[in-house]
MINUPA-621579 format. One record per residue (C-alpha): x, y, z. Coordinates in steps of 0.5 Angstrom, whole numbers, padded with zeros to 4 digits. Example, Ala and Ser with C-alpha at 12.3 -4.5 7.8 and 13.67 -1.06 7.14 Angstrom:
<nodes>
+-------+-------+-------+
|    xx |    yy |    zz |
+-------+-------+-------+
|  0025 | -0009 |  0016 |
|  0027 | -0002 |  0014 |
+-------+-------+-------+
</nodes>
This chain:
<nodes>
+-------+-------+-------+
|    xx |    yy |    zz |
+-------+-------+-------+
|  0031 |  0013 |  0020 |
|  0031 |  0013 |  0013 |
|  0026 |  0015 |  0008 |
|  0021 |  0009 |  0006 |
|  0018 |  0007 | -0001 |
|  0012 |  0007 | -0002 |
|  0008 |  0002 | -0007 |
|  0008 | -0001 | -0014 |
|  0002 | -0003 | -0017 |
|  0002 | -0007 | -0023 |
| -0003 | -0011 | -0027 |
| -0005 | -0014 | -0033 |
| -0010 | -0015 | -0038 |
| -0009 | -0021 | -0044 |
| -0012 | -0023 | -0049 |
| -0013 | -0031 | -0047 |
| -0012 | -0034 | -0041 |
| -0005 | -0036 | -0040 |
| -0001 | -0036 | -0034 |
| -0001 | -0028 | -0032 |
|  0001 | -0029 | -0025 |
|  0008 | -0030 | -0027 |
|  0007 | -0023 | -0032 |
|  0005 | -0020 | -0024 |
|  0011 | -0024 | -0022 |
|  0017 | -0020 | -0027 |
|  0014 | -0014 | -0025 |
|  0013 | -0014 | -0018 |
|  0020 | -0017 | -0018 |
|  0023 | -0010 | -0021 |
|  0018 | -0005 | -0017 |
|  0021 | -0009 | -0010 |
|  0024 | -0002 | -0010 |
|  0017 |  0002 | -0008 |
|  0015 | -0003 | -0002 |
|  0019 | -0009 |  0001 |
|  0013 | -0010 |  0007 |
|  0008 | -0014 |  0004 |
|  0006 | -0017 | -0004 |
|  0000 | -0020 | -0006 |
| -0003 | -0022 | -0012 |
| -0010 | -0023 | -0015 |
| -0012 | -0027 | -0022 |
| -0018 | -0027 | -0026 |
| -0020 | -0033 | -0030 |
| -0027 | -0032 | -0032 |
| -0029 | -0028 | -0027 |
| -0027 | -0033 | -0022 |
| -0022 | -0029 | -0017 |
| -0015 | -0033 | -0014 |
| -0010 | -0030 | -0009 |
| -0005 | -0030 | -0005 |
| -0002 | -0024 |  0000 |
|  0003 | -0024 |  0005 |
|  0008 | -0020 |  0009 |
|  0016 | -0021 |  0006 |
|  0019 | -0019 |  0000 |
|  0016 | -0022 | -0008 |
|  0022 | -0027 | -0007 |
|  0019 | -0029 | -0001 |
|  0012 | -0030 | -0001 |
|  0012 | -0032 | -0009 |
|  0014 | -0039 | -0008 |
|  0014 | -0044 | -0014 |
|  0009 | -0047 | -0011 |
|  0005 | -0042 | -0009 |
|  0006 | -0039 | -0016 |
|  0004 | -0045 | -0020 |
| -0001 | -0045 | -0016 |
| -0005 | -0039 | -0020 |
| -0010 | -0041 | -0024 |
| -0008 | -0040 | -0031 |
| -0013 | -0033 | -0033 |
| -0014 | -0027 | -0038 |
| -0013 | -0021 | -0033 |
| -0009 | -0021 | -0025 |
| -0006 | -0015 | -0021 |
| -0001 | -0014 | -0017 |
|  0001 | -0010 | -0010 |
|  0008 | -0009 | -0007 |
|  0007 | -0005 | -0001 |
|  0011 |  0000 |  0005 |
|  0006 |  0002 |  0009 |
|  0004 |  0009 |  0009 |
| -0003 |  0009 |  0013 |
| -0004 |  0002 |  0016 |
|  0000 | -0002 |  0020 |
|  0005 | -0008 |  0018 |
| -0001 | -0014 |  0018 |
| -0003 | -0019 |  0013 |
| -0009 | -0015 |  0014 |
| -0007 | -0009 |  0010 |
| -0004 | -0013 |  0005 |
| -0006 | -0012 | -0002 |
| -0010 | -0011 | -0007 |
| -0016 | -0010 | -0003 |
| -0021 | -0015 | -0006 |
| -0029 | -0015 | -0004 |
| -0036 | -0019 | -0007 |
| -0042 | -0014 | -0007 |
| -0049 | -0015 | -0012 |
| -0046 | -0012 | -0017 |
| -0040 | -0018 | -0018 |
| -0033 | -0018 | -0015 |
| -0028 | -0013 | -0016 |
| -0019 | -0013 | -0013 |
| -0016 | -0006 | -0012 |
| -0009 | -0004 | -0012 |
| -0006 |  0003 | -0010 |
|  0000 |  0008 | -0009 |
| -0001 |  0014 | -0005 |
| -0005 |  0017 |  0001 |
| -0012 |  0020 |  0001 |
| -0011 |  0027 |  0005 |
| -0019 |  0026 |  0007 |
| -0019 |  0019 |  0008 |
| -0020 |  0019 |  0015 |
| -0028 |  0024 |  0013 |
| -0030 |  0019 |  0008 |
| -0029 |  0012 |  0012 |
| -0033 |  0016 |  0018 |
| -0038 |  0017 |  0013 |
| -0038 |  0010 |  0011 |
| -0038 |  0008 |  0017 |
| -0044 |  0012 |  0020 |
| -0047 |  0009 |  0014 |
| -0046 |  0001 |  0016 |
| -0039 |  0000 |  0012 |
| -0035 | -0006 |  0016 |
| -0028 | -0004 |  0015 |
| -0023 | -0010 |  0016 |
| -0017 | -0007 |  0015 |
| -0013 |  0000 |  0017 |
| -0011 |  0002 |  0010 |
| -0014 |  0008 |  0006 |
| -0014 |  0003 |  0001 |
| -0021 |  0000 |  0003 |
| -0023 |  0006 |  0003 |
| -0023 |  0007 | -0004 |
| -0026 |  0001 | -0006 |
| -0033 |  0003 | -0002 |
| -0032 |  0009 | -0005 |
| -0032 |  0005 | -0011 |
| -0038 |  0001 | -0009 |
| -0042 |  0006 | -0007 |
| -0043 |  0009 | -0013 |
| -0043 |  0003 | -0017 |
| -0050 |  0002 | -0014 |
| -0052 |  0008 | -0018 |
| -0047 |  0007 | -0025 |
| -0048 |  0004 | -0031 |
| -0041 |  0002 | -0031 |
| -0035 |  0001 | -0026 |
| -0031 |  0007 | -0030 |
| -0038 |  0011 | -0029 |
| -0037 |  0008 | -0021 |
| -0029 |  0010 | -0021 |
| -0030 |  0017 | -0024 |
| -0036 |  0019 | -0019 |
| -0031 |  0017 | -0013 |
| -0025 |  0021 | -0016 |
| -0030 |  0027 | -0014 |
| -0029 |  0026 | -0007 |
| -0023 |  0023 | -0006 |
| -0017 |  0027 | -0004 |
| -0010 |  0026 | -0004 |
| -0005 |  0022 | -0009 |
| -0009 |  0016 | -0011 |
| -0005 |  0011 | -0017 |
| -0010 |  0006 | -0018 |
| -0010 | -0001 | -0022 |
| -0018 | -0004 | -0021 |
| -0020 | -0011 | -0024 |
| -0027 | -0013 | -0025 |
| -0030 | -0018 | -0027 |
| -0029 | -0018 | -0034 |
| -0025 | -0010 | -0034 |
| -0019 | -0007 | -0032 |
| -0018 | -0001 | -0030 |
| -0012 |  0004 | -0029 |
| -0014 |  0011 | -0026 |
| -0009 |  0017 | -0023 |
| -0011 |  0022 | -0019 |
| -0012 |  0029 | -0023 |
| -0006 |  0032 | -0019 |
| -0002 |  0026 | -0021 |
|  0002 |  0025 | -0014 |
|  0004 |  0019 | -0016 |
|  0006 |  0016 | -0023 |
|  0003 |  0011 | -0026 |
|  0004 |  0008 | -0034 |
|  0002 |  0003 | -0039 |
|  0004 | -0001 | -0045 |
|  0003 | -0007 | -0049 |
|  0007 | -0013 | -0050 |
|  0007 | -0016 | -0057 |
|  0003 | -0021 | -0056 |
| -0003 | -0015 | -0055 |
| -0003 | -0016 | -0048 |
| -0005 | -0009 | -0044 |
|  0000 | -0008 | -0038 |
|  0000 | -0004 | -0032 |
|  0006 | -0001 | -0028 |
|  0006 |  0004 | -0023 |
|  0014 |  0006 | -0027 |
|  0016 |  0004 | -0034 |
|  0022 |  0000 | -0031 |
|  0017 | -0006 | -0029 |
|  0013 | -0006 | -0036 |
|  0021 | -0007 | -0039 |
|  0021 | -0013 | -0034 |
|  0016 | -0016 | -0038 |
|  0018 | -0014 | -0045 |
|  0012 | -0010 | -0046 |
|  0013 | -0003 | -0050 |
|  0012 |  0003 | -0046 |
|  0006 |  0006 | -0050 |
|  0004 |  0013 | -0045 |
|  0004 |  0016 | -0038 |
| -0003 |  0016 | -0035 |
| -0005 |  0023 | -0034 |
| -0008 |  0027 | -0028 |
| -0014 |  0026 | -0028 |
| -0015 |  0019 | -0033 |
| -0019 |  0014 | -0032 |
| -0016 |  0008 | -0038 |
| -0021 |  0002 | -0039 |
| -0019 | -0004 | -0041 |
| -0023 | -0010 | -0044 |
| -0025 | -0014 | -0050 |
| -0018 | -0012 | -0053 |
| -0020 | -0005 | -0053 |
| -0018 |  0000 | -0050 |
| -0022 |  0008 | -0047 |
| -0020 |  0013 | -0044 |
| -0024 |  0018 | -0039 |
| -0022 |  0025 | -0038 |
| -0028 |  0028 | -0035 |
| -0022 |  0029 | -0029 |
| -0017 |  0032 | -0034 |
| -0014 |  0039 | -0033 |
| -0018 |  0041 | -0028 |
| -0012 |  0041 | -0022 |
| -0006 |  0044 | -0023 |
| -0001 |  0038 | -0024 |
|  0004 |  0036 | -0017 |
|  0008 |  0030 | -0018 |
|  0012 |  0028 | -0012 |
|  0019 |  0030 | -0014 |
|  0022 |  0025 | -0009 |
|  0020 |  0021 | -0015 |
|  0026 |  0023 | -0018 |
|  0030 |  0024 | -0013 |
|  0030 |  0017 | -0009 |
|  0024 |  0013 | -0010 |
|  0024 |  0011 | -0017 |
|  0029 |  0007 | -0021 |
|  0033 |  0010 | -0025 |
|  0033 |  0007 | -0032 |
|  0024 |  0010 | -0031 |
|  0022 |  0014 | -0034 |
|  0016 |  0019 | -0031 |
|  0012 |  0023 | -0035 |
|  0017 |  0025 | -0040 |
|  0022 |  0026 | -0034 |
|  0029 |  0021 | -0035 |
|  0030 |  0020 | -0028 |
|  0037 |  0018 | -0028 |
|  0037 |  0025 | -0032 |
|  0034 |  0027 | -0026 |
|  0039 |  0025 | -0021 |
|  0044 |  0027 | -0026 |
|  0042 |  0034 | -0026 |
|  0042 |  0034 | -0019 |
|  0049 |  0033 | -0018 |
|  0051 |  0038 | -0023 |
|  0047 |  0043 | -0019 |
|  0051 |  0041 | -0013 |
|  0057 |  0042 | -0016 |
|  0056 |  0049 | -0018 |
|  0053 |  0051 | -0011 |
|  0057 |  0047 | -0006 |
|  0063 |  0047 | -0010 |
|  0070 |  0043 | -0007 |
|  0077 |  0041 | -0007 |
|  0076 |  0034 | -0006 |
|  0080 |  0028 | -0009 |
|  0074 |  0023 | -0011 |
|  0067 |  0024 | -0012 |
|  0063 |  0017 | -0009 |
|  0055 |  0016 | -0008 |
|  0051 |  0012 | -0003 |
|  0048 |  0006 | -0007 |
|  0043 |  0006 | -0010 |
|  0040 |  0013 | -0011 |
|  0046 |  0017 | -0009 |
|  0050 |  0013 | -0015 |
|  0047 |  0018 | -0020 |
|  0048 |  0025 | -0016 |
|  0054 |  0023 | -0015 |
|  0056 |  0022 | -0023 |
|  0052 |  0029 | -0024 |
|  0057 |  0031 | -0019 |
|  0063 |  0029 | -0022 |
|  0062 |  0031 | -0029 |
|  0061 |  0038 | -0028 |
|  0066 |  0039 | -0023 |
|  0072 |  0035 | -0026 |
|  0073 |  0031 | -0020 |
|  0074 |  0024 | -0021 |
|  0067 |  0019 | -0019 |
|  0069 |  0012 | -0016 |
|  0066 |  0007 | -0012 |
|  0067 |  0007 | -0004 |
|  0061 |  0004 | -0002 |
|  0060 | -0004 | -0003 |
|  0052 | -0004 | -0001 |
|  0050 | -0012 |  0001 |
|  0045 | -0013 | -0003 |
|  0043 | -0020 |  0000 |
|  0041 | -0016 |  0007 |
|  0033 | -0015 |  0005 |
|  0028 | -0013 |  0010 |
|  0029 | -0019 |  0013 |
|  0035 | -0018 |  0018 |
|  0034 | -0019 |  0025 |
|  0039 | -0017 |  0030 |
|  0042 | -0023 |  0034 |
|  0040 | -0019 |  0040 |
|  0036 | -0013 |  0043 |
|  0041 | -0012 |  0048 |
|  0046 | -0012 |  0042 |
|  0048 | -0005 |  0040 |
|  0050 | -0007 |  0033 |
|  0052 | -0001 |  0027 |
|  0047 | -0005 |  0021 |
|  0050 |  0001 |  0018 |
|  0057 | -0002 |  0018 |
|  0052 | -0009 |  0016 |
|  0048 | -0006 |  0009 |
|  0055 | -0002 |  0007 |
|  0062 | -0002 |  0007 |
|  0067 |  0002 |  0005 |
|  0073 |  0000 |  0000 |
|  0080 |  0003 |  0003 |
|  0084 |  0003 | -0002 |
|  0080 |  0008 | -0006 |
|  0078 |  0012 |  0000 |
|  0084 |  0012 |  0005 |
|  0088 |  0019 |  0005 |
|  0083 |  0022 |  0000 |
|  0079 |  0028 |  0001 |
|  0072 |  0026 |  0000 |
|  0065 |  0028 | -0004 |
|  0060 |  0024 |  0000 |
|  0053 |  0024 | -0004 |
|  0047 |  0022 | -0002 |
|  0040 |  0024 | -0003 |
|  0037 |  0025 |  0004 |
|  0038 |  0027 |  0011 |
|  0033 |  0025 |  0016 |
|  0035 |  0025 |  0022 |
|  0041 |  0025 |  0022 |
|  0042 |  0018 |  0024 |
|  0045 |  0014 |  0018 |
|  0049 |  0020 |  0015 |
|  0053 |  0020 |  0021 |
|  0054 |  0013 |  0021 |
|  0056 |  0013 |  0014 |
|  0061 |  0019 |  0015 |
|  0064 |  0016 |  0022 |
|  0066 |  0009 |  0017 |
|  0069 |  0013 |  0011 |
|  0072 |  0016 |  0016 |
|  0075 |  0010 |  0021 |
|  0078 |  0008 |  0013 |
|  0082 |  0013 |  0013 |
|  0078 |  0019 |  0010 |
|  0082 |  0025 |  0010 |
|  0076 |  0030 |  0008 |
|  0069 |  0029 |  0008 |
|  0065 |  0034 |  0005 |
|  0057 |  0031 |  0005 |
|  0052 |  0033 | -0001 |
|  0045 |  0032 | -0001 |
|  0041 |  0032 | -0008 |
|  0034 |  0034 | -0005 |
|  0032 |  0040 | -0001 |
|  0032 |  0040 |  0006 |
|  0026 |  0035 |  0010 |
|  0022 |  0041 |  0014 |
|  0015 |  0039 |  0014 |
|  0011 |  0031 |  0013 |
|  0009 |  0028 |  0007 |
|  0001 |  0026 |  0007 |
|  0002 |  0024 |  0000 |
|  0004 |  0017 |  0001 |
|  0012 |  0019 |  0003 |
|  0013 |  0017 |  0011 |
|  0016 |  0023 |  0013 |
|  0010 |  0025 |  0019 |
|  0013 |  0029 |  0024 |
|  0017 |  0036 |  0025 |
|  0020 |  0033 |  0031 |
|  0024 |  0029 |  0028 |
|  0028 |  0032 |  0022 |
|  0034 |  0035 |  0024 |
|  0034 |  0041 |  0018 |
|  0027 |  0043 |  0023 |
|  0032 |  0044 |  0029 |
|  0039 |  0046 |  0026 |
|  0042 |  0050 |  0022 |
|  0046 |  0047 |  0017 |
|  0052 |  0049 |  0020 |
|  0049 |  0044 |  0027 |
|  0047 |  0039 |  0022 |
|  0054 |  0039 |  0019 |
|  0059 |  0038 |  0026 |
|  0053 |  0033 |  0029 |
|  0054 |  0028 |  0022 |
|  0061 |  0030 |  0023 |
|  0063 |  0032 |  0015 |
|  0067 |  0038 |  0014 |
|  0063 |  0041 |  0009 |
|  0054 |  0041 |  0008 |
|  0050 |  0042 |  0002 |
|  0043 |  0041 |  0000 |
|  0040 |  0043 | -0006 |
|  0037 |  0049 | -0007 |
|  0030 |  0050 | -0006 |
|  0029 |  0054 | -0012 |
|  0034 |  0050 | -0017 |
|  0029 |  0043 | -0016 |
|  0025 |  0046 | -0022 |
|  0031 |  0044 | -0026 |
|  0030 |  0036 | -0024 |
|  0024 |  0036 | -0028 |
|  0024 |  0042 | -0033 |
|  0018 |  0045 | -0030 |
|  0015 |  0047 | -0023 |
|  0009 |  0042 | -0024 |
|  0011 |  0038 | -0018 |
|  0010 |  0037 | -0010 |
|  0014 |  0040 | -0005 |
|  0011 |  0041 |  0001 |
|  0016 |  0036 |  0005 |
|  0021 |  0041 |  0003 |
|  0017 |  0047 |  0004 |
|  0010 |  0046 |  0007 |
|  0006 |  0049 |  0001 |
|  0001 |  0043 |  0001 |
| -0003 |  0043 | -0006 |
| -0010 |  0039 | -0001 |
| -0013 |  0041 |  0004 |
| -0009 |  0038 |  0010 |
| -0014 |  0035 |  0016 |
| -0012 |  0034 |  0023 |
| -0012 |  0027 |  0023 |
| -0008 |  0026 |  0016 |
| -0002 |  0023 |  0019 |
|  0000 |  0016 |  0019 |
| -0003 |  0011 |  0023 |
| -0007 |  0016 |  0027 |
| -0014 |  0012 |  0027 |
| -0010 |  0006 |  0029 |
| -0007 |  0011 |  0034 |
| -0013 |  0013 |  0036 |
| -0019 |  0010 |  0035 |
| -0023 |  0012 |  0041 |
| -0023 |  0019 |  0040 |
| -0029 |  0022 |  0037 |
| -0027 |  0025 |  0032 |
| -0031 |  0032 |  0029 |
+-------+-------+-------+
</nodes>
């Protein structure tokens, strides 16, 4: 088991109709990283809503045809997607679209509500017909309800940030507006820029605004709701500074792209300082400092530089692999390790090695990489990992749900070290994880079980799909 991305969420707003699908293309193509299960893309050409959502890769459900299939349009939104809440369907594909009395609205959203289970009871009970399993639906009738009662959908979208709970990045197109709303702890990032010809682009990170050639103009704010419409741009911050701020700090450590840049915070700076925390706490005589591809690349660096030790290449990542991999046989026990990875020897072998990665789950993957470095002739594998260690799950959209299952809950440091079959272990240290930021304005409850919400019983991933014939109180 591995830690899963999240979502993307992308969206544009211009000036003119133009071909804006492929703008949602670019910038899906460079969030693939956030969400490899499902994609989907919706234009608005004069209030008229075009889509397209499947299950599989941006490569692989945009087609030419599908893409040149797009209406030419002023405003479109874009979801990649790994399923947090929700099943693996086409059903739960996004962004959510839905048609009601006050006109068309599609959605986009990264995170999970931690209350999300109390409101889609309550809508329920109150004759809302659900068609998917996602919390994602949830938000929009939300939204819907109070857009009855609003005079705007940006009045809509702030009554509803009052019952929500939980990490919510959102990108919301109307029929003539878009909208980018970020809840007010700020779990998850989300940014906006402008490209030169005065289009607003929206991106769950800034790497995705660089894939289209606009200019990074500014992080959302916690709390934020921004509108777009006309050329115009509002922001609303009756949310603003209300809560104390809790980015994830996995963020930095695995799930954003290194050339982001995340509230202020570089995140290839962030990896770097990892490594150099690594190296002073879990020092090692070793020959070569090399990282697991891709997000021990960096750690491994910051390793490297602060312990003089020389960083090198030892594993080549196949980068055709994608989801879409199917072993031959079930019956076949074949090592997808040894498929995704491959070591190189002449760097590796008879080298006292410096392993960096950025997580331990399970256990699993780690001992498989330790076993292939060794088979190539490794002398020494001395592992470091760049994130704490996993002790609690996440309900705020990482898929990490179940003690039960994490090997830092059962073992000592020393056991997790013999059962990888490593010569040395290291995590980062809990207290030093404020370095990777600057400040202590961020989430770490999967390192150490201090939730900034109130965590409900039927929070974890996939319980209403587990259980949707038990009364819930």
């Amino acid at each position: 088991m591995s830690i899963h991305e999240e979502c993307g969420v992308f969206g544009i707003f211009s000036k003119r109709n133009t071909n804006v699908a492929n703008m949602v293309y670019y910038g899906l193509y460079a969030l693939q990283h956030r969400g490899q299960e499902s994609c989907g893309i919706v234009v608005n050409d004069d209030g008229e809503f075009s889509s397209y959502k499947d299950i599989g890769l941006v490569s692989e459900v945009f087609t030419k045809e599908v893409l040149y299939g797009f209406p030419a349009g002023n405003m479109a939104v874009g979801h990649v997607r790994y399923g947090t809440t929700g099943g693996t369907t086409s059903r739960n594909c996004q962004p959510i679209e839905v048609n009601h009395q006050k006109g068309k609205m599609a959605l986009a959203h990264n995170g999970n509500l931690s209350n999300a289970h109390l409101l889609r009871d309550e809508l329920e009970l109150s004759g809302a017909i659900f068609h998917t399993t996602s919390d994602t639906e949830t938000i929009a009738y939300e939204i819907i309800r109070e857009s009855l009662h609003s005079a705007s959908i940006e009045e809509a979208v702030s009554k509803a940030m009052n019952r929500m709970e939980g990490a919510y990045s959102i990108v919301l197109m109307s029929s003539v507006k878009m909208i980018a709303a970020r809840d007010p702890k700020g779990f998850r990032p989300l940014c906006y820029g402008k490209t030169d010809d005065g289009s607003f682009v929206i991106a769950s990170e800034s790497c995705a605004l660089s894939a289209v050639g606009a200019e990074f103009v500014r992080d959302i704010l916690p709390g934020e709701i921004v509108v777009f419409w006309e050329g115009n741009v509002k922001s609303v911050r009756t949310h603003c500074e209300k809560e104390t701020k809790r980015i994830c700090s996995f963020e930095y450590i695995y799930f954003a792209r290194p050339d982001s840049i995340i509230d202020e915070v570089s995140v290839h700076g962030a990896r770097i300082q990892a490594g150099k925390i690594l190296a002073r706490e879990y020092p090692a005589h070793a020959d070569i400092v090399i990282g697991v591809p891709d997000s021990g690349l960096d750690a491994a660096l910051g390793f490297s530089e602060e312990s003089n030790i020389p960083y090198g290449i030892g594993l080549i990542k196949n980068k055709y692999i994608g989801r879409t991999f199917i072993s031959p046989g079930q019956n076949e026990r074949l090592d997808q390790v040894r498929i995704k990875l491959s070591p190189i020897k002449n760097v590796l072998e008879g080298k006292k090695v410096v392993l960096i990665d950025d997580s331990i789950v399970r256990g699993t993957t780690s001992k498989r990489i330790v076993r292939l470095i060794r088979d190539i002739g490794a002398k020494e594998i001395h592992m470091r990992i760049s994130a704490p260690p996993f002790l609690h799950p996440c309900y705020y959209g990482t898929d990490i749900d179940s003690e039960e299952n994490l090997i830092a809950c059962h073992h000592t440091m020393d056991e997790i070290k013999d059962i990888i079959g490593a010569d040395s272990l290291g995590f980062l240290p809990l207290e030093r994880l404020a370095e990777l930021v600057g400040d202590n304005s961020f989430c770490s409850a999967c390192f150490d079980g201090s939730y900034p919400t109130k965590i409900y019983r039927d929070s974890r991933k996939n319980w209403f799909e587990k259980n949707q014939d038990v009364l819930r109180s």
